[in-house]
N, CA, C and O of each residue as an XYZ file, in Angstrom:
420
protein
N      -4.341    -46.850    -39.065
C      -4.334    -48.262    -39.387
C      -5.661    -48.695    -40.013
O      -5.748    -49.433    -40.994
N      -6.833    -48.082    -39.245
C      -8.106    -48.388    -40.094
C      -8.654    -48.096    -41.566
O      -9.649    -48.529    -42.147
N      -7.740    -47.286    -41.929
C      -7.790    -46.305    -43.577
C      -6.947    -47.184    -44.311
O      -7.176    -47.320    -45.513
N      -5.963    -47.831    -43.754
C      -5.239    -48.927    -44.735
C      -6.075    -50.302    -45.144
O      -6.247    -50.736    -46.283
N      -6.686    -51.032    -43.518
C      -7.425    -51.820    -44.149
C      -8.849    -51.452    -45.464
O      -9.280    -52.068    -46.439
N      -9.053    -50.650    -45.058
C     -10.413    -50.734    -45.954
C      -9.851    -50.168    -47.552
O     -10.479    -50.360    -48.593
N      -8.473    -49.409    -47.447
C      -8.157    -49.316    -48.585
C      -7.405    -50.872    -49.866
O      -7.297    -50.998    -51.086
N      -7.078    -51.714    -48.674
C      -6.664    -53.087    -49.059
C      -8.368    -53.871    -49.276
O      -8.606    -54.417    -50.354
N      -9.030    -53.857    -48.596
C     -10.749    -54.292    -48.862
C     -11.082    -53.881    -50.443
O     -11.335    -54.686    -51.340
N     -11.030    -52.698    -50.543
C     -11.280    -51.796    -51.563
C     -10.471    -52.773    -52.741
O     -10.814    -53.710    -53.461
N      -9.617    -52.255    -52.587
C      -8.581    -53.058    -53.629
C      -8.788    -54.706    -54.162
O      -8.757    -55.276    -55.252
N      -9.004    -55.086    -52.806
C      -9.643    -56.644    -52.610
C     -11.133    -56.659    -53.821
O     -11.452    -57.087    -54.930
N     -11.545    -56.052    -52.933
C     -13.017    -56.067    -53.894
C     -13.140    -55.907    -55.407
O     -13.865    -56.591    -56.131
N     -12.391    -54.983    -55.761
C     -12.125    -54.056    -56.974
C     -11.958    -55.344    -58.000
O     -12.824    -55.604    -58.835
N     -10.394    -56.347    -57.798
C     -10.026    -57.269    -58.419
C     -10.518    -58.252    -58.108
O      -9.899    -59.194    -58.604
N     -11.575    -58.645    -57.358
C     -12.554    -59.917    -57.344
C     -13.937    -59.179    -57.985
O     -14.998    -59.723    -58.292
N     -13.814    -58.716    -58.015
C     -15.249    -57.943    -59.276
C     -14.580    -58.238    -61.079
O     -15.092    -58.883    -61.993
N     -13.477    -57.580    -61.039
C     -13.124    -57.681    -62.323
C     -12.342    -59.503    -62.706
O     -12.280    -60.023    -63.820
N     -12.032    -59.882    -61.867
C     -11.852    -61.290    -62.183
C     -13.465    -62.232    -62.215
O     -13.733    -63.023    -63.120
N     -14.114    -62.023    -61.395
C     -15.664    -62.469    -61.781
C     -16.406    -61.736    -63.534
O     -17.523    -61.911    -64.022
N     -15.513    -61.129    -63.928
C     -16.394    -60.238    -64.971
C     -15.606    -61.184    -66.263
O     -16.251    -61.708    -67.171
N     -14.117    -61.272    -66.133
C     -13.453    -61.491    -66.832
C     -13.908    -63.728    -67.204
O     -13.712    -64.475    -68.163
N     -14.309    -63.840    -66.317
C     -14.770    -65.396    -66.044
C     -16.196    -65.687    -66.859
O     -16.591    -66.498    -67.697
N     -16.719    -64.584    -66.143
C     -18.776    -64.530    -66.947
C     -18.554    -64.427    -68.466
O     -19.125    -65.152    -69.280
N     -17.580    -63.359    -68.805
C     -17.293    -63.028    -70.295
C     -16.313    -64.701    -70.889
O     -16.155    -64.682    -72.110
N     -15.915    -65.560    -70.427
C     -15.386    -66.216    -70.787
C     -16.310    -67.536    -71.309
O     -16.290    -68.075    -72.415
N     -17.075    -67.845    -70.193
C     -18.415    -68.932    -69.739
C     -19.656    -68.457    -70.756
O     -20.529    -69.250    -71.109
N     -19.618    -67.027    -71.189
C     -20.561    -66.095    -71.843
C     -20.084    -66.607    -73.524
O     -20.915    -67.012    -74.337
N     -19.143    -66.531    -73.711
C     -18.513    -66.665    -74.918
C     -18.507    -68.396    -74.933
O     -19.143    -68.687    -75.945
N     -18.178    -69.338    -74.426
C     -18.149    -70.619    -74.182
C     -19.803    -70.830    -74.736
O     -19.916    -71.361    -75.840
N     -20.736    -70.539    -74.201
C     -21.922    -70.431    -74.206
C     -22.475    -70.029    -75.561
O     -23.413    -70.554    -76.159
N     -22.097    -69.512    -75.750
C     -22.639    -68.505    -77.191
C     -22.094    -70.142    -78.191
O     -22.771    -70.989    -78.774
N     -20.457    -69.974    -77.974
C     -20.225    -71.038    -79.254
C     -20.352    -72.096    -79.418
O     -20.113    -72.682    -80.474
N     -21.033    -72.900    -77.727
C     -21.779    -74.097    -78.327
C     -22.828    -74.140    -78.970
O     -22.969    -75.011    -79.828
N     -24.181    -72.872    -78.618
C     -24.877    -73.054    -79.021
C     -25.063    -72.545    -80.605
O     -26.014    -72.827    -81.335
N     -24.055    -71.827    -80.897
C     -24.405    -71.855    -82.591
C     -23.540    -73.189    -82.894
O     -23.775    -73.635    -84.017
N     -22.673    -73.863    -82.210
C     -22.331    -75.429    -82.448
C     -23.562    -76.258    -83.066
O     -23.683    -76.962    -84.069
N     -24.370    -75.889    -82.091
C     -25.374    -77.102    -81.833
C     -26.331    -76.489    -83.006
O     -27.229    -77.270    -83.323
N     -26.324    -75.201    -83.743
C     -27.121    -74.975    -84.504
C     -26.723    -75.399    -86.267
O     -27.467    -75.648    -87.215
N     -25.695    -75.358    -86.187
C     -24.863    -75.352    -87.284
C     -24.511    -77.370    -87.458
O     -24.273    -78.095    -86.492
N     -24.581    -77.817    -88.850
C     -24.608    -79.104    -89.062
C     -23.110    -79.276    -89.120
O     -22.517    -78.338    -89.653
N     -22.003    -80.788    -88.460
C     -21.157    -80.774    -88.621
C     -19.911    -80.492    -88.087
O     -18.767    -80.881    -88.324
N     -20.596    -79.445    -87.030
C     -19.769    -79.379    -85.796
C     -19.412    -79.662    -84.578
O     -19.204    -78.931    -83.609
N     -19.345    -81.130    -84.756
C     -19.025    -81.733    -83.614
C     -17.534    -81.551    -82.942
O     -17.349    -81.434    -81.731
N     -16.730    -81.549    -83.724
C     -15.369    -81.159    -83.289
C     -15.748    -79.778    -82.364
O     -15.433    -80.066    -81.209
N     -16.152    -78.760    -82.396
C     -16.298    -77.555    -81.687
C     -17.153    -78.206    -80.601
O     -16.500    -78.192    -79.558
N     -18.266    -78.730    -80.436
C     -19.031    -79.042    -79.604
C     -17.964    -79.614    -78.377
O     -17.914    -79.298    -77.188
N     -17.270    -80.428    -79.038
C     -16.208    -81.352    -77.658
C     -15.631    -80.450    -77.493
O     -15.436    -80.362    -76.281
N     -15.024    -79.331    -78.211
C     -13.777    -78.681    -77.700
C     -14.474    -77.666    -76.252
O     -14.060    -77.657    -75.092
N     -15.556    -76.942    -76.810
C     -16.325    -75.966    -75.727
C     -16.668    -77.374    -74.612
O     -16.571    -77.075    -73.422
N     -17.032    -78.771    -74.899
C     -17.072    -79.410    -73.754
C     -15.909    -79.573    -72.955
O     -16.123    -79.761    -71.757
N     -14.742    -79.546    -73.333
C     -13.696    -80.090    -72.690
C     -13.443    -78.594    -72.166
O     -12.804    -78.665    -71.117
N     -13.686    -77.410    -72.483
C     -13.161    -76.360    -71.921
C     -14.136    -75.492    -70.763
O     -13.803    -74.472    -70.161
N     -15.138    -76.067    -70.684
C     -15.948    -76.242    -69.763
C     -15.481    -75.771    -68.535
O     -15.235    -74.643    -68.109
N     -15.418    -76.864    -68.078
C     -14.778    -76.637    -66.393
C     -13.527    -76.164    -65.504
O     -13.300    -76.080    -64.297
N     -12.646    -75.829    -66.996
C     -11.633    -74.659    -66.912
C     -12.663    -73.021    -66.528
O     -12.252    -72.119    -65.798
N     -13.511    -73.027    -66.982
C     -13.867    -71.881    -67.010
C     -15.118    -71.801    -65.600
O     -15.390    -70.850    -64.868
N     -15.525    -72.825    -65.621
C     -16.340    -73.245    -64.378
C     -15.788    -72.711    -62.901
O     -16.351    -72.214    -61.926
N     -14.358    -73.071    -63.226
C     -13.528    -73.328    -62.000
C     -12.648    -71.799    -61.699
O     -12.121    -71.445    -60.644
N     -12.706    -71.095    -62.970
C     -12.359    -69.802    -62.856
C     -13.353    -68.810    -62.023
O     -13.022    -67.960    -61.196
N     -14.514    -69.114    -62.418
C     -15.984    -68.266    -61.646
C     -15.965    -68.505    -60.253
O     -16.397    -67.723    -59.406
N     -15.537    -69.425    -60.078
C     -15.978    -70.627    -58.376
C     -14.820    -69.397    -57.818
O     -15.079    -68.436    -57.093
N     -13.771    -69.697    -58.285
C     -12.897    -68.986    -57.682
C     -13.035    -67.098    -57.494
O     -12.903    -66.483    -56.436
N     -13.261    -66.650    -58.538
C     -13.468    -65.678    -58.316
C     -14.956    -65.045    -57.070
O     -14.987    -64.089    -56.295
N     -16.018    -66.144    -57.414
C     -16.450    -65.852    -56.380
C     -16.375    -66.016    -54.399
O     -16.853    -65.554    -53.362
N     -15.264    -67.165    -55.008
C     -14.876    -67.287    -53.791
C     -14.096    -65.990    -53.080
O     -14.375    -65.399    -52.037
N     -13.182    -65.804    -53.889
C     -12.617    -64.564    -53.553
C     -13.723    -63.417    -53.196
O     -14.006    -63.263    -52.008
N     -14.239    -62.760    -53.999
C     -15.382    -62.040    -53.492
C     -15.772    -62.236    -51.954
O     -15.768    -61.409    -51.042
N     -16.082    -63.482    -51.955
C     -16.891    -63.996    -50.299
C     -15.575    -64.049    -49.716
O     -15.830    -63.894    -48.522
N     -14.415    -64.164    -49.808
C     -13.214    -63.642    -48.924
C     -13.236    -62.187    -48.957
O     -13.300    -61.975    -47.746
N     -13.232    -61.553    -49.258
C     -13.330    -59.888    -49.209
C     -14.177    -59.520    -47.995
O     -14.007    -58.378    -47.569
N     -15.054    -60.288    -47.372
C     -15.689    -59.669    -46.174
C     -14.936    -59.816    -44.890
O     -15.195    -59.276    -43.814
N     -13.968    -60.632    -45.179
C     -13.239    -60.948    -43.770
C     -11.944    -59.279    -43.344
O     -11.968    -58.078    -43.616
N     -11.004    -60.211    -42.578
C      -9.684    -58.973    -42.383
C      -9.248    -58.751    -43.312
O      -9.642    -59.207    -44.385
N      -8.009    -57.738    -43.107
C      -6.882    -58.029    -43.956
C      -6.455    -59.268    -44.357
O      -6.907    -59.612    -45.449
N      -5.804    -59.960    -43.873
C      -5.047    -61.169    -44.251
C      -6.197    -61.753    -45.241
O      -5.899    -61.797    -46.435
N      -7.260    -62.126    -44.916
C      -8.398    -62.559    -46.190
C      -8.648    -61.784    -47.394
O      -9.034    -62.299    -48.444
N      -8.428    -60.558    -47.238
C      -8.642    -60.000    -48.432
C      -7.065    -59.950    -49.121
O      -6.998    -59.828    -50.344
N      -5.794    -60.046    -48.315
C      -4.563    -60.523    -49.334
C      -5.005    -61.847    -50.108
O      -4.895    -62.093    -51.309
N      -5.539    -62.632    -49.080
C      -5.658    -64.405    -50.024
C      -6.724    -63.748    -51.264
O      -6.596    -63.866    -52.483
N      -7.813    -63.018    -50.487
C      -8.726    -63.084    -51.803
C      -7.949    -62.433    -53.205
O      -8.238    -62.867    -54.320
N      -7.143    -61.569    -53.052
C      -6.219    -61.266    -54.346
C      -6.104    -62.171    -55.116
O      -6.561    -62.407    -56.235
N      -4.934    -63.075    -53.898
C      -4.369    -63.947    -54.937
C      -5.376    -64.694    -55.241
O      -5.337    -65.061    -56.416
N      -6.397    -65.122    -54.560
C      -7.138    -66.391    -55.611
C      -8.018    -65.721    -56.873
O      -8.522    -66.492    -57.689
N      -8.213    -64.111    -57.037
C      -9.030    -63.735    -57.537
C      -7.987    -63.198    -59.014
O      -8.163    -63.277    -60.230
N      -7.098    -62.754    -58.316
C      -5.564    -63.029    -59.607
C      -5.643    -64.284    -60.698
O      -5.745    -64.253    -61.924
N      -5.572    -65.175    -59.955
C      -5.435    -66.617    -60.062
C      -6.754    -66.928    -60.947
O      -6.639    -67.513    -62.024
N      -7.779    -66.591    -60.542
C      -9.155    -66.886    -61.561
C      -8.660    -65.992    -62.392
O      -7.906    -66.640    -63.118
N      -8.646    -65.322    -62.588
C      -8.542    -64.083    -63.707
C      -8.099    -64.353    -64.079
O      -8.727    -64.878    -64.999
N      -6.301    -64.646    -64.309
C      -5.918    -64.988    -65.498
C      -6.473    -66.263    -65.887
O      -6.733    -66.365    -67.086
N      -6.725    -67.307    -65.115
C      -7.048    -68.722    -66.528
C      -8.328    -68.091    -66.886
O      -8.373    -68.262    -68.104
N      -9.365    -67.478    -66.549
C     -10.449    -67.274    -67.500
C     -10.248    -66.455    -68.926
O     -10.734    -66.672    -70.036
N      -9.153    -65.213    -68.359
C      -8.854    -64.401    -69.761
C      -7.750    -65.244    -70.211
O      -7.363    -64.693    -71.242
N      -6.905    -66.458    -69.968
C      -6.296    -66.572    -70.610
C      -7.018    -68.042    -71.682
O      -6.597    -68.438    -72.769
N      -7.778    -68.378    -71.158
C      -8.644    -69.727    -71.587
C      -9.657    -68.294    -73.025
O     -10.013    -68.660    -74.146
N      -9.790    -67.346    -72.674
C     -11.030    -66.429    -73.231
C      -9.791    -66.108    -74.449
O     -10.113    -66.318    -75.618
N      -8.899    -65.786    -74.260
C      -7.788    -65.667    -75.236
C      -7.896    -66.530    -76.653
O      -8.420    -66.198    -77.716
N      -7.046    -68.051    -76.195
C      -7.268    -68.797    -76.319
C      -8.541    -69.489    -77.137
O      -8.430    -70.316    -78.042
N      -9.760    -68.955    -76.604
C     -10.772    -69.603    -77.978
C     -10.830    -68.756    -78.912
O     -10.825    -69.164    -80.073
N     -10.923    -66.868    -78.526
C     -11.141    -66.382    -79.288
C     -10.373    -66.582    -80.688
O     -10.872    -66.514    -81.811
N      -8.960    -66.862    -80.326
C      -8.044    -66.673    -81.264
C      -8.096    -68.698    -82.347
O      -7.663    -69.069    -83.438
N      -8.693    -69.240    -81.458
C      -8.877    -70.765    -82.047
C      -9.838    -70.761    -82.870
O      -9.670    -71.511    -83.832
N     -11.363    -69.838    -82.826
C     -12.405    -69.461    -83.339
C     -12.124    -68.004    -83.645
O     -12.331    -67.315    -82.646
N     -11.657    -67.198    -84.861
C     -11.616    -66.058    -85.019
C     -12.026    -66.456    -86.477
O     -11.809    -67.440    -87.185
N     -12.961    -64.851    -86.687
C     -13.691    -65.270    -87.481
C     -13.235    -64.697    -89.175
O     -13.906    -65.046    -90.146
């Protein structure tokens, strides 16, 4: 019974690492394109859009790290941390989708 939990921990951990990675790369990219926004004359339309998409991506990290800090508990915490770390993951890659393909160059 003890080789299952830590293999569900494991697992736990694994996908709250890669949903925190998938969030940084999103917030990372968010980041990048305001600030050549802000370098470039004229682009205010982009400036609001990376503002308004902001805290979609804010709220993806929170979560994923939350999940993470669920991973130290039992089993049953590291099932929730899945799902919430599932749950960040996709809106960050799917928000990361999403600009790339709105801003492709």
């Amino acid at each position: 019974m003890g080789r299952h939990n830590g293999l569900v921990n494991a697992i736990a951990v694994l996908v709250s690492v890669i949903a925190l990675l998938a969030a940084v790369a999103n917030g990372g990219y968010l980041a990048l394109l305001g600030s050549a926004a802000t370098k470039r004359a004229g682009s205010n339309e982009v400036k609001v859009w990376v503002k308004s998409h902001t805290p979609p991506a804010a709220g993806a990290g929170i979560a994923a790290l939350l999940a993470l800090l669920m991973t130290s508990g039992g089993t049953f915490s590291d099932l929730l941390a899945v799902i919430v770390a599932v749950a960040g993951g996709a809106v960050a890659t799917r928000s990361l989708q999403s600009t790339r393909t709105k801003f492709a160059t």
